[in-house]
N, C-alpha and C positions, 0 to 999 in steps of 0.2 A: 365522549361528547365531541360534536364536530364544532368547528369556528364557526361555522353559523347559526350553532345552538348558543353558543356563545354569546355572539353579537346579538339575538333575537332574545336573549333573555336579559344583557345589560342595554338594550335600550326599550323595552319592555317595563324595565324598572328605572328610567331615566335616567343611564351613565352615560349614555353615547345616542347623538341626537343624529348623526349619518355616518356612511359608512368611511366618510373621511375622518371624521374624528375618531374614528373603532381605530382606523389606519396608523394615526398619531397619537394617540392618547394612550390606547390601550396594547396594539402590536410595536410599536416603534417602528412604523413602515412609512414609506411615503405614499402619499394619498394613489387611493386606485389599486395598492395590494391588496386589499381583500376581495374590490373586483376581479381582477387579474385571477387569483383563487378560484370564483365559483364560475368565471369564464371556461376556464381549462378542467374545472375538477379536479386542481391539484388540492395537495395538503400541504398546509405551512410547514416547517421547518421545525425541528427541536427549537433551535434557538429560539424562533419567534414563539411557542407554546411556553418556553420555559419564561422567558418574558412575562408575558400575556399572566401566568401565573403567580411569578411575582408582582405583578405590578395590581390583582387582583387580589393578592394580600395585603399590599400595601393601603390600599383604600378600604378594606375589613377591617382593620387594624385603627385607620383615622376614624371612621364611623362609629367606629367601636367607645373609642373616646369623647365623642359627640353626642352616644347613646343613641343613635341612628342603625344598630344593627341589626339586619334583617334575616344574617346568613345567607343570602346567596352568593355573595360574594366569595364567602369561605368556600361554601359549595362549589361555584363555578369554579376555583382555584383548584381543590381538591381533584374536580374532572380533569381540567388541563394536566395535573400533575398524571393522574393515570393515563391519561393517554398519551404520555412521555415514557410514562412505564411501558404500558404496552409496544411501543414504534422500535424501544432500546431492548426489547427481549429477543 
């Protein structure tokens, strides 16, 4: 899955209201990396998907406790996680 499948399905589902918040919230970037990304066509970084992945667990996880869980969270995490497998083979 690419980061902007990402972004476009957690604020789709109300977790990220622009892409500065996807920036701080969810990558741990400062605002404008994720434009910066689809400017150039690059790809984030291990470190930032491995991020992005925990920290998509980490909010499945509080939901989950709230009885708010919808799975795509898990799901979106699950992607990030393979395409850390795929970039590390």
């Amino acid at each position: 899955m690419k980061i902007t499948e990402a972004f476009d399905t957690l604020q789709r589902h109300g977790h990220v209201c622009d892409q500065y918040n996807f920036d701080h919230r969810w990558l741990g970037k400062q605002p404008g990396y994720f434009a910066y990304l689809k400017s150039t066509d690059n790809q984030p970084s291990v470190e930032t998907l491995m991020r992005l992945h925990f920290r998509l667990l980490a909010a499945d996880q509080a939901h989950a406790v709230y009885g708010l869980d919808t799975g795509e969270l898990s799901d979106l995490a699950c992607s990030m996680m393979d395409e850390v497998k795929l970039r590390c083979s």
